[in-house]
FINU-912887 format. One record per atom (N, C-alpha, C): atom name; z negated, x negated, y negated; residue number from 1. Coordinates in steps of 0.2 Angstrom, whole numbers, plus 5000, padded with zeros to 4 digits. Layout:
BEGIN
paba CA | up Z | east X | north Y | finu NUM
...
! end
This chain:
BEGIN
paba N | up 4411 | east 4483 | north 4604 | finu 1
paba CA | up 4416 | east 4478 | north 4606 | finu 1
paba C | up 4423 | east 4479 | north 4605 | finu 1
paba N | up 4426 | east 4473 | north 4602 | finu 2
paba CA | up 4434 | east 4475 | north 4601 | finu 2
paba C | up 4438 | east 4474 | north 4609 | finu 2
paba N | up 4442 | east 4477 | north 4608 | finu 3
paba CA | up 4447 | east 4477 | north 4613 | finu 3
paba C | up 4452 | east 4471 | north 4612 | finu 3
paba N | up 4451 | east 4466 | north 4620 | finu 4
paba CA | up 4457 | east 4462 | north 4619 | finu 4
paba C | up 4462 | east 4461 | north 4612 | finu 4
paba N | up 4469 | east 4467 | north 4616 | finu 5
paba CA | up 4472 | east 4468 | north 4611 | finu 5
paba C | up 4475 | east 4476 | north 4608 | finu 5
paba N | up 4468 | east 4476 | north 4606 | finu 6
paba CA | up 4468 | east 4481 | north 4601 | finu 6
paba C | up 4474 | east 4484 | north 4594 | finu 6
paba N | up 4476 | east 4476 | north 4594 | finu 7
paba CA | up 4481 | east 4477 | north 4588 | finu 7
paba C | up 4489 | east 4481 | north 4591 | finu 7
paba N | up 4488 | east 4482 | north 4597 | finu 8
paba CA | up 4495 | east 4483 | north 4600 | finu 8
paba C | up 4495 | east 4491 | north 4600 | finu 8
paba N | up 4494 | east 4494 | north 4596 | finu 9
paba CA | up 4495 | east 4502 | north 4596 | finu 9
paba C | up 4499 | east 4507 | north 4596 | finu 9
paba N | up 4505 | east 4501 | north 4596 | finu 10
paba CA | up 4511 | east 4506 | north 4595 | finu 10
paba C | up 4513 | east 4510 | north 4601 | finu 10
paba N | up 4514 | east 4516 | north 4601 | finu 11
paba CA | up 4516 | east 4519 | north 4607 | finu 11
paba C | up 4524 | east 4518 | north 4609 | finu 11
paba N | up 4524 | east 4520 | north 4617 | finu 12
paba CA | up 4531 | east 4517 | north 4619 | finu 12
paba C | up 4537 | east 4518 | north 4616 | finu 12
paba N | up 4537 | east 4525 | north 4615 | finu 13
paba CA | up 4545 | east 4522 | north 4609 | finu 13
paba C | up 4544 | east 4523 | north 4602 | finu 13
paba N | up 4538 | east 4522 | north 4599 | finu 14
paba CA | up 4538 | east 4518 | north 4595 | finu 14
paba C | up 4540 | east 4510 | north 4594 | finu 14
paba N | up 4537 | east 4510 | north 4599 | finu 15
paba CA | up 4538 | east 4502 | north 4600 | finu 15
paba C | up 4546 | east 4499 | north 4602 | finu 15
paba N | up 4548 | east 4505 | north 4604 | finu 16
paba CA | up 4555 | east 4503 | north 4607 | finu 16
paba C | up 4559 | east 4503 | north 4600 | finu 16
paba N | up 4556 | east 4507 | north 4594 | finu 17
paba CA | up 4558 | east 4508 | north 4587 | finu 17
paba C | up 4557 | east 4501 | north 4583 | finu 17
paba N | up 4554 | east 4498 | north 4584 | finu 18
paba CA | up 4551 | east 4492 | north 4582 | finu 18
paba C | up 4555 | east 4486 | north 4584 | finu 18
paba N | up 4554 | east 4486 | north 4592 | finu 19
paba CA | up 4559 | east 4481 | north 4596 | finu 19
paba C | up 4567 | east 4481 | north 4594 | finu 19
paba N | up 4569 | east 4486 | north 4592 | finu 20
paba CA | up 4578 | east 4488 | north 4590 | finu 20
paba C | up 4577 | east 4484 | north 4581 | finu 20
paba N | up 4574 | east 4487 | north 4579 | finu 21
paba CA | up 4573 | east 4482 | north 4571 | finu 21
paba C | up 4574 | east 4477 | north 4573 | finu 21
paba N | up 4569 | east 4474 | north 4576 | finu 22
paba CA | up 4568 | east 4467 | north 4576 | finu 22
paba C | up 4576 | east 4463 | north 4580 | finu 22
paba N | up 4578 | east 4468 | north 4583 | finu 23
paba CA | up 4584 | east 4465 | north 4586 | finu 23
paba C | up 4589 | east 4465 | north 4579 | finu 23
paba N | up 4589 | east 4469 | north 4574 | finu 24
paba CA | up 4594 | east 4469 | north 4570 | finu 24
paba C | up 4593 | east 4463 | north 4565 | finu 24
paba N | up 4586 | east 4465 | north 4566 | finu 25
paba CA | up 4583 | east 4458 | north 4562 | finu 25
paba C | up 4585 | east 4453 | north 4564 | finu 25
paba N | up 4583 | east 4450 | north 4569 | finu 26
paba CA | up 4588 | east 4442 | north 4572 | finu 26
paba C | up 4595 | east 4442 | north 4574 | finu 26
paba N | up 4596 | east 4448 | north 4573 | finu 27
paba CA | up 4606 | east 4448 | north 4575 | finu 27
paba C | up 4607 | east 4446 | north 4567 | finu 27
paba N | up 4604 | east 4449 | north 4562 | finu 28
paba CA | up 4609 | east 4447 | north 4556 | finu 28
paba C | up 4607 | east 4441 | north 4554 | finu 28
paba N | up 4600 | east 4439 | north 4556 | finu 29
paba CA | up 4601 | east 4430 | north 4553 | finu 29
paba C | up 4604 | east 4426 | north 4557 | finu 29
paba N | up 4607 | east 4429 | north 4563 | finu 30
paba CA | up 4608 | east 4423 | north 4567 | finu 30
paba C | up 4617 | east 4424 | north 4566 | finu 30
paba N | up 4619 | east 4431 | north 4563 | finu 31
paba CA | up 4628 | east 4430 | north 4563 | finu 31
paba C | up 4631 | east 4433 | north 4556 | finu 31
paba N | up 4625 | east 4437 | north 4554 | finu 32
paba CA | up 4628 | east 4440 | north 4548 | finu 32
paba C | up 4627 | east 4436 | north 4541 | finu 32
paba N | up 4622 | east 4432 | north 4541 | finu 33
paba CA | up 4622 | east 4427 | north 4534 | finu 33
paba C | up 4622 | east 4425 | north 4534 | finu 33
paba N | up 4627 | east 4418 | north 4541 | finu 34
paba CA | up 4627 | east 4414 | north 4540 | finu 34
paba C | up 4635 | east 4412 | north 4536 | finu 34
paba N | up 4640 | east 4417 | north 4534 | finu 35
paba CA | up 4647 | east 4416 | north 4531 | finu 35
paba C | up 4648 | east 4420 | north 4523 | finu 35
paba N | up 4641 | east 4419 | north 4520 | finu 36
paba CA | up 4641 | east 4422 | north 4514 | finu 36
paba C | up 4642 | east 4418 | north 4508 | finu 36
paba N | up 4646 | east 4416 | north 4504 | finu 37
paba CA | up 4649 | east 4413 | north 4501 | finu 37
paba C | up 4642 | east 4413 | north 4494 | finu 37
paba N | up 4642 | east 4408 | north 4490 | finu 38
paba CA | up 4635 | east 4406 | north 4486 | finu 38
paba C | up 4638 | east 4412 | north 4479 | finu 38
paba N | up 4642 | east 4415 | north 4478 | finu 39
paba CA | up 4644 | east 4421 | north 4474 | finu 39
paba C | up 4642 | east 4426 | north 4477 | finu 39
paba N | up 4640 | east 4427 | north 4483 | finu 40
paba CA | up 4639 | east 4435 | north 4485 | finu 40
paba C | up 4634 | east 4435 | north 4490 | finu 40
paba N | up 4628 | east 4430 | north 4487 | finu 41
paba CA | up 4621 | east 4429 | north 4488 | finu 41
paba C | up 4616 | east 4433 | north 4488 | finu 41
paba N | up 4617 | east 4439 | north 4479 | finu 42
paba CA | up 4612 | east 4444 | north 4479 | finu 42
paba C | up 4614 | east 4450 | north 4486 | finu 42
paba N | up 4618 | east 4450 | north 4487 | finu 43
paba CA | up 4621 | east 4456 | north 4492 | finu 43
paba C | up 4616 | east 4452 | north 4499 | finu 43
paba N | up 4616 | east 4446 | north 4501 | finu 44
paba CA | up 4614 | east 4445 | north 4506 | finu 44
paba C | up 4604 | east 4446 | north 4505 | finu 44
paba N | up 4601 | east 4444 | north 4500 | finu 45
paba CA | up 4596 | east 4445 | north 4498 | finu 45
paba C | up 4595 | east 4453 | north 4498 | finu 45
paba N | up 4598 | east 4456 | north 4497 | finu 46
paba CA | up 4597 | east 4463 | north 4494 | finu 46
paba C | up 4598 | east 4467 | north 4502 | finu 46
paba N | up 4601 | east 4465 | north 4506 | finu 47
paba CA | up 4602 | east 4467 | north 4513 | finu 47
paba C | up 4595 | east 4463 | north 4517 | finu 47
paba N | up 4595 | east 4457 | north 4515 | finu 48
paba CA | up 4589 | east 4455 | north 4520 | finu 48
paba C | up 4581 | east 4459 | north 4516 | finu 48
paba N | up 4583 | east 4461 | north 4510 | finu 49
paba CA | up 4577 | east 4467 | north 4507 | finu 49
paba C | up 4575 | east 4473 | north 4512 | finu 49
paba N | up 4580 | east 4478 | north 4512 | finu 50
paba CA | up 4584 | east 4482 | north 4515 | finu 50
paba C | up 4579 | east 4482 | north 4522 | finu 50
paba N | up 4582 | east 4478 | north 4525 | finu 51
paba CA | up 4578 | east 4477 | north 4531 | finu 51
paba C | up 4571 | east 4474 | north 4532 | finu 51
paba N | up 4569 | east 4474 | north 4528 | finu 52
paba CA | up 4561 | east 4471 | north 4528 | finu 52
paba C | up 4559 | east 4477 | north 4525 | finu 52
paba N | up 4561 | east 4479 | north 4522 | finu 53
paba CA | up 4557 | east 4487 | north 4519 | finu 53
paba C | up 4557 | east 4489 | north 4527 | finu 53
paba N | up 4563 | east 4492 | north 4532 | finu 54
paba CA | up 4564 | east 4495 | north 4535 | finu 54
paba C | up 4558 | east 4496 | north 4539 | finu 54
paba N | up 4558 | east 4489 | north 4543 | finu 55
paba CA | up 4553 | east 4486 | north 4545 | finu 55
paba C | up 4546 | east 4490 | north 4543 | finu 55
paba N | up 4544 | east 4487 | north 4540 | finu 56
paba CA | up 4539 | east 4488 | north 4534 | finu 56
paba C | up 4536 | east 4497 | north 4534 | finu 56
paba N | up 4543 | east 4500 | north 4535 | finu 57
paba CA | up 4541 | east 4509 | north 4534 | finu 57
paba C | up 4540 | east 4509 | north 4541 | finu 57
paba N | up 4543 | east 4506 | north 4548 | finu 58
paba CA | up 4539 | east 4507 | north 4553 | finu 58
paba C | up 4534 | east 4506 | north 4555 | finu 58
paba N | up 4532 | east 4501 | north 4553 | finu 59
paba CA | up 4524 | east 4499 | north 4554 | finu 59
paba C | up 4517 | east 4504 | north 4551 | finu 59
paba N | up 4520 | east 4505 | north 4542 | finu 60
paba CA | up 4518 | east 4508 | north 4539 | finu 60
paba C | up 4518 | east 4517 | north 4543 | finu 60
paba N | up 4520 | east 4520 | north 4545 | finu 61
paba CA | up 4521 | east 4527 | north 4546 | finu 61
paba C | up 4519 | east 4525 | north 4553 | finu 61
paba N | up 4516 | east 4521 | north 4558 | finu 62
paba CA | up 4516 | east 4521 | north 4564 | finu 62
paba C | up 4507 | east 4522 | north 4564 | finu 62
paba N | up 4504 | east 4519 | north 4560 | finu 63
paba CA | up 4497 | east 4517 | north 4555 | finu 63
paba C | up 4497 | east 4523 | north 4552 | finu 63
paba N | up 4500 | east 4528 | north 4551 | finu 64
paba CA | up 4498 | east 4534 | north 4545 | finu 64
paba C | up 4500 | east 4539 | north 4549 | finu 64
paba N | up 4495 | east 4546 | north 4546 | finu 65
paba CA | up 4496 | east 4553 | north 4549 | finu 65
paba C | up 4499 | east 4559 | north 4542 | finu 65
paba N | up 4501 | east 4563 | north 4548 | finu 66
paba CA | up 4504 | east 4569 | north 4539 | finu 66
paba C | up 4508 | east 4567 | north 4536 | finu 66
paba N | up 4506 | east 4571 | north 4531 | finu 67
paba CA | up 4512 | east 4568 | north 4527 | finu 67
paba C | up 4515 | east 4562 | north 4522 | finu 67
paba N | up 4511 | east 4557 | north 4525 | finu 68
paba CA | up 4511 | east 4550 | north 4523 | finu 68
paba C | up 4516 | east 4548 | north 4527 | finu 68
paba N | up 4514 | east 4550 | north 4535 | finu 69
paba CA | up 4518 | east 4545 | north 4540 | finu 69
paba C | up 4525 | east 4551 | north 4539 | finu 69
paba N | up 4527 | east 4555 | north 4538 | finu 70
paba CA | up 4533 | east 4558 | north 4535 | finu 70
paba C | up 4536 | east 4556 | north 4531 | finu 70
paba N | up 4532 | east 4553 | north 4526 | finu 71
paba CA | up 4536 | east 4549 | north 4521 | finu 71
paba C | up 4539 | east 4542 | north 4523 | finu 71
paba N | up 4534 | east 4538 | north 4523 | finu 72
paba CA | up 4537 | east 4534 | north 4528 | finu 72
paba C | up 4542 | east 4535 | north 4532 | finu 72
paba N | up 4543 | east 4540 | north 4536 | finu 73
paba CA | up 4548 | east 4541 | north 4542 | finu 73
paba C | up 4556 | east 4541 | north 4536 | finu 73
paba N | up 4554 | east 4546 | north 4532 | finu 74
paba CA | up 4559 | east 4549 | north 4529 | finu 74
paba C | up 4564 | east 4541 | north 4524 | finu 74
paba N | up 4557 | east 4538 | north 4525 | finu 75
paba CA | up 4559 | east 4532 | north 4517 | finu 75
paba C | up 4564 | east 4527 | north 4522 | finu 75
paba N | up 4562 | east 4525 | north 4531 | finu 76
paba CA | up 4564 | east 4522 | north 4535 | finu 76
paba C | up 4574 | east 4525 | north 4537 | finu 76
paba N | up 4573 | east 4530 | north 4534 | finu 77
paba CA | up 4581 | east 4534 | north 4536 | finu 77
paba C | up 4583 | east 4532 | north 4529 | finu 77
paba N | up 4582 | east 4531 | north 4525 | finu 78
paba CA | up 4584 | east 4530 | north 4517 | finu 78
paba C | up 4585 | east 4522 | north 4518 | finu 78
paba N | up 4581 | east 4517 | north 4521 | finu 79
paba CA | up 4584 | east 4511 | north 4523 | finu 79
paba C | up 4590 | east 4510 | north 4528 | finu 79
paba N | up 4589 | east 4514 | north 4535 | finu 80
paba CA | up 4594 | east 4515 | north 4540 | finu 80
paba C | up 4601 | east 4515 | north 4534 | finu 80
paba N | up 4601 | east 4520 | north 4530 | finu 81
paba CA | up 4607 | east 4520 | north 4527 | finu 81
paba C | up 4610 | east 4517 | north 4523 | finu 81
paba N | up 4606 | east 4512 | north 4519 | finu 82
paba CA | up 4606 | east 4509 | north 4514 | finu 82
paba C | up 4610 | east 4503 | north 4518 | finu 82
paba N | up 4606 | east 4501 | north 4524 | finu 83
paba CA | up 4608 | east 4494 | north 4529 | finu 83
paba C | up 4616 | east 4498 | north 4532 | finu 83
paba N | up 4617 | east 4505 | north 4532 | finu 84
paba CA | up 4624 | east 4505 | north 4536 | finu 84
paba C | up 4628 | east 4506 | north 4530 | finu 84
paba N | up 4627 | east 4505 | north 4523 | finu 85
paba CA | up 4632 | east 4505 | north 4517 | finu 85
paba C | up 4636 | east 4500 | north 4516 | finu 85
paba N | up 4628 | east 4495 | north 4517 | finu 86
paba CA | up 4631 | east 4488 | north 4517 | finu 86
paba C | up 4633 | east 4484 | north 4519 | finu 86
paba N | up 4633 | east 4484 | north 4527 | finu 87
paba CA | up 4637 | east 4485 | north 4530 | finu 87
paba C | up 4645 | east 4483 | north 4532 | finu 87
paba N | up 4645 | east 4492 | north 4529 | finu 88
paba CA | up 4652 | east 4493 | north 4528 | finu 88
paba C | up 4657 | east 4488 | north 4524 | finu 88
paba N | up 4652 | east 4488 | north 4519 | finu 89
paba CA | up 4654 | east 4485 | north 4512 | finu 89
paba C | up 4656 | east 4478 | north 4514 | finu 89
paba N | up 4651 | east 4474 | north 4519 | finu 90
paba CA | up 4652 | east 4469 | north 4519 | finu 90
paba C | up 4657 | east 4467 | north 4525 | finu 90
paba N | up 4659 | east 4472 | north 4530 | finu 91
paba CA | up 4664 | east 4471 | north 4532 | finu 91
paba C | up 4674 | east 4473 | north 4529 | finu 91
paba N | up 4672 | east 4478 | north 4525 | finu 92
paba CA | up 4678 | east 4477 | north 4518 | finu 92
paba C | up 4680 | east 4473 | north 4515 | finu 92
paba N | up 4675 | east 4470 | north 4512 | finu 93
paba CA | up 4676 | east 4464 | north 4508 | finu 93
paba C | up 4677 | east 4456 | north 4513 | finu 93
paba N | up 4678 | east 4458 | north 4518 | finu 94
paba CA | up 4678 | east 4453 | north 4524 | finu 94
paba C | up 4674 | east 4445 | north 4524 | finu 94
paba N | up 4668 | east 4448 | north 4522 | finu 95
paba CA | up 4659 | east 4443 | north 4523 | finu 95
paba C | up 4659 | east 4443 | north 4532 | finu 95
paba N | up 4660 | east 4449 | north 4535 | finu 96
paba CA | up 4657 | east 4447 | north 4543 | finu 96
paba C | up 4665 | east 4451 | north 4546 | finu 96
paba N | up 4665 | east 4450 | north 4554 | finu 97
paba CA | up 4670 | east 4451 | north 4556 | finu 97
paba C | up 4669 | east 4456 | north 4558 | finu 97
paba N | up 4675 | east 4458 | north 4563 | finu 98
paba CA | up 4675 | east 4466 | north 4565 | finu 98
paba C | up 4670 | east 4465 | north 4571 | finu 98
paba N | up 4670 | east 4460 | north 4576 | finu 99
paba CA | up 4665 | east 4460 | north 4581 | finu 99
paba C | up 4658 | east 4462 | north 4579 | finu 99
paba N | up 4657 | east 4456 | north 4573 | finu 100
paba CA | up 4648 | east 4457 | north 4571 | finu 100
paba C | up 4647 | east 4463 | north 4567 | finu 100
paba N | up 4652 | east 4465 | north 4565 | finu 101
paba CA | up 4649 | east 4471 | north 4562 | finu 101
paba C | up 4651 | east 4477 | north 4565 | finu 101
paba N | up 4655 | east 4480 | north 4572 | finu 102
paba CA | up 4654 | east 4482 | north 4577 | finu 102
paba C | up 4647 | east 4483 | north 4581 | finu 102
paba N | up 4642 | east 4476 | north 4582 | finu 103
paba CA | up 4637 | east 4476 | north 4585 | finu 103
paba C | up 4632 | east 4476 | north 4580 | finu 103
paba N | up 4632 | east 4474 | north 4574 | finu 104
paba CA | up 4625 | east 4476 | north 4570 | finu 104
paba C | up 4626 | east 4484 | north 4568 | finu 104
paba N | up 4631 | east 4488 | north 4570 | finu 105
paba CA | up 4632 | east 4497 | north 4568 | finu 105
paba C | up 4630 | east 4498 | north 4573 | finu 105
paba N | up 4631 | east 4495 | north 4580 | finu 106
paba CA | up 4627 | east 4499 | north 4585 | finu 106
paba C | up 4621 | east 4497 | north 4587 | finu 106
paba N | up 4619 | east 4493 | north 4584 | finu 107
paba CA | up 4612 | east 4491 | north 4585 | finu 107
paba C | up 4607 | east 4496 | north 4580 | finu 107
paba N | up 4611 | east 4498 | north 4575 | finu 108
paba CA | up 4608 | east 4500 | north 4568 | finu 108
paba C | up 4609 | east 4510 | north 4570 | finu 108
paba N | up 4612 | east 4511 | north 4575 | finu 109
paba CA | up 4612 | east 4517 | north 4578 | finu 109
paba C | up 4608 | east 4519 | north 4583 | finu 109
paba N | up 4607 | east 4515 | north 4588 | finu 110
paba CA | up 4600 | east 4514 | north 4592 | finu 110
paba C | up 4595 | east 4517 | north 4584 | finu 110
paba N | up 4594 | east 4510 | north 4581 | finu 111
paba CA | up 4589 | east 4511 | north 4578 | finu 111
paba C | up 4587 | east 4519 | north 4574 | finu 111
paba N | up 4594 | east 4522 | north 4574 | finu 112
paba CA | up 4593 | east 4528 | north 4570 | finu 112
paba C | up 4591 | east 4534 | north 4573 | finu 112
paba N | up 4594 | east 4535 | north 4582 | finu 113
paba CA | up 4593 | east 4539 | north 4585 | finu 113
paba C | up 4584 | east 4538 | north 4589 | finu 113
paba N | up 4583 | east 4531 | north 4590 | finu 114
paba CA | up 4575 | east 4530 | north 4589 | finu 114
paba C | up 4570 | east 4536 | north 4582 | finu 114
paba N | up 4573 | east 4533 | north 4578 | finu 115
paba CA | up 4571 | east 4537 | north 4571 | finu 115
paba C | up 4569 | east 4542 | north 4574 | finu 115
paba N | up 4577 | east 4548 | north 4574 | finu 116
paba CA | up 4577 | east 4554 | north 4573 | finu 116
paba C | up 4574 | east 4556 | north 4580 | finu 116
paba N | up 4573 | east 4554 | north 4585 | finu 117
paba CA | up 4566 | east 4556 | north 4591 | finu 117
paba C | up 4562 | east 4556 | north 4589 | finu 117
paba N | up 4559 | east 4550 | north 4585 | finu 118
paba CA | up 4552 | east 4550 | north 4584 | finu 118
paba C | up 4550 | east 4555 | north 4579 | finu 118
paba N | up 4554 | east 4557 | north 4574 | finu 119
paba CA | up 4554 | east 4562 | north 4569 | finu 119
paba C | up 4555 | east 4569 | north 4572 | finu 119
paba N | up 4559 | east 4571 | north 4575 | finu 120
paba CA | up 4559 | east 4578 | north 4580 | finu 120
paba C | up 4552 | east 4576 | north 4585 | finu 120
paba N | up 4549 | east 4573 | north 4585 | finu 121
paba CA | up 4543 | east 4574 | north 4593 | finu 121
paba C | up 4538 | east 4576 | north 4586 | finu 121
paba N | up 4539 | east 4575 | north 4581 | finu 122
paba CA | up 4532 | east 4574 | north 4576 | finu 122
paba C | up 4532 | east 4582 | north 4574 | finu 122
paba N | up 4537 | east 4585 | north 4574 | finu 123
paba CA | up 4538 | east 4593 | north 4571 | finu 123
paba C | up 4535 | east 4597 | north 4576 | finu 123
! end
């Protein structure tokens, strides 16, 4: 017999790992693309990639053992960076303000130090 909800197997600060994405996740649709001018659409496409990959490596490495779920770990610090490049970039180019991109670099630093727990508990 299946267990109610069996599908819920994330462990807790997995899960807390998961929950922090998701916050960056709907913090950037709800302040980061919405002042992206129709010229500098692929960079929001390419940032909302970014982040779904990210995603996508937690889920994937949460479901995998050895050195799969390593891969995974290591591919989700390689988007971590990718999303703080862009970031940057798109606070330079002044796409978002200093507030929101103040708040999506600390939400994106939770997310990193999450990472690197879970990746030191795993050694």
């Amino acid at each position: 017999m299946i267990e109610k909800n069996s599908y819920l197997t994330f462990e807790k600060e997995h899960f807390l790992l998961l929950k922090e994405s998701k916050k960056l996740f709907y913090y950037s649709d709800n302040y980061i693309y919405e002042n992206f001018p129709r010229n500098k659409r692929h960079l929001k496409i390419q940032y909302m990639n970014y982040l779904n990959s990210l995603l996508e490596n937690i889920i994937l490495a949460n479901y995998s053992d050895g050195s799969i779920k390593k891969k995974y770990q290591k591919n989700c610090l390689l988007y971590v960076s990718l999303l703080d490049f862009q970031l940057s970039y798109f606070f330079d180019i002044k796409l978002i303000e200093k507030k929101r991109y103040l708040s999506s670099i600390k939400i994106l630093s939770n997310v990193k130090a999450l990472l690197m727990g879970w990746i030191n508990a795993e050694k």
